[in-house]
C-alpha positions, -999 to 999 in steps of 0.1 A, spaced: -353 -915 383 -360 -938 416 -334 -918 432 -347 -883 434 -348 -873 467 -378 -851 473 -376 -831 508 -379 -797 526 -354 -765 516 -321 -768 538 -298 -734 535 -272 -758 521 -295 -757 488 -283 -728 482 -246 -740 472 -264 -770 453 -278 -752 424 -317 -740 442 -314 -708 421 -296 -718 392 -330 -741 391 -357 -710 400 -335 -700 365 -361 -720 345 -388 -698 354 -375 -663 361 -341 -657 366 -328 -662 403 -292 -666 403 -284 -632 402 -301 -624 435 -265 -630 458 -258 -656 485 -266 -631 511 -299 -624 499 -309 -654 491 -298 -666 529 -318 -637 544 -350 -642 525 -345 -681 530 -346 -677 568 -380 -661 564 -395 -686 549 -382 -713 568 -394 -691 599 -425 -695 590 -444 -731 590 -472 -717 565 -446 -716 537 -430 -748 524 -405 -752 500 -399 -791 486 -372 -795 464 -360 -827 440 -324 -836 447 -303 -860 422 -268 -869 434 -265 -836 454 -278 -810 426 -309 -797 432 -331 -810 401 -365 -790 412 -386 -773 439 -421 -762 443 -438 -743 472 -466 -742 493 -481 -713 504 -509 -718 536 -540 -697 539 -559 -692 572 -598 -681 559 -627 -667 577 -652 -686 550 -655 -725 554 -655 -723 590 -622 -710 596 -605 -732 569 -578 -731 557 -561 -730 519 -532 -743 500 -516 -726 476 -490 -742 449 -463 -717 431 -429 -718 415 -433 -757 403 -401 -757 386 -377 -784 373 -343 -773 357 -333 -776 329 -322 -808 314 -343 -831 337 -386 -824 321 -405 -851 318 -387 -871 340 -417 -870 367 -401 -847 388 -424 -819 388 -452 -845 393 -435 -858 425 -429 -823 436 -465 -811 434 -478 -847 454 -455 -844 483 -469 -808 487 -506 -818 482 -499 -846 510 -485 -819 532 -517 -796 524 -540 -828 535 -520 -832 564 -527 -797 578 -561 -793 569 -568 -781 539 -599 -780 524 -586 -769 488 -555 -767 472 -551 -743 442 -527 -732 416 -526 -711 387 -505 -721 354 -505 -712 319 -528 -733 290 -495 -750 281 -493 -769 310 -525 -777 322 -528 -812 311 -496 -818 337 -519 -808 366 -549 -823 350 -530 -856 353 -523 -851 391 -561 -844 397 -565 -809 397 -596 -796 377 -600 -761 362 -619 -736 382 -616 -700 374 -597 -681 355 -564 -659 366 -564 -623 371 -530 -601 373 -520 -565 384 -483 -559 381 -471 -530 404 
């Protein structure tokens, strides 16, 4: 898989399978073109949220975002966060998601971070533990 192309969301994405790919972890395809043009704009309007995805012969094979923290501890430092590290179906274990996650935690050096964190479930812990993440805390959720 030398050919993946890993790079930063374009709107074009959206006709080359970017929410038929979020499918894999919570169904987005549902959401309209419209909507998912709208809410796209936002995020590329704002430089603290970066979307990567993995593109293979023009389908969008993966994505991953990072999410950037401004903080009043460490001196004003600031945080990266990783969510929605996704590869569609069909194309696991094919080091996608691993090349995903370390353009992101290049992009997170890059600004400044002094951390980078994530949160995933026990099943896939030894994936991250491989990149060079280490456990920390545990996860806490309130649903609205």
């Amino acid at each position: 898989m030398d050919n993946i192309l890993i790079r930063e969301i374009q709107e074009s994405d959206l006709e080359k399978g970017f929410l038929e790919c979020l499918d894999n972890l919570k169904i987005a395809s549902d959401l309209g073109k419209d909507n998912a043009k709208t809410i796209l704009k936002k995020i590329l309007d704002d430089p603290n949220h970066i979307i990567h995805i993995a593109e293979l012969d023009g389908k969008i094979v993966g994505s991953t975002t990072l999410l950037i923290e401004q903080k009043f501890i460490h001196k004003g430092g600031i945080v990266g966060h990783i969510e929605d590290v996704v590869v569609r179906e069909g194309f696991e274990r094919k080091q996608i998601g691993g090349k995903l996650v370390e353009s992101l935690l290049e992009i997170a050096k890059n600004r400044g971070c002094y951390k980078t964190i994530l949160d995933c479930k026990d099943d896939v812990k030894e994936f991250y533990e491989k990149i060079g993440f280490k456990h920390e805390s545990n996860c806490m959720r309130f649903d609205h």
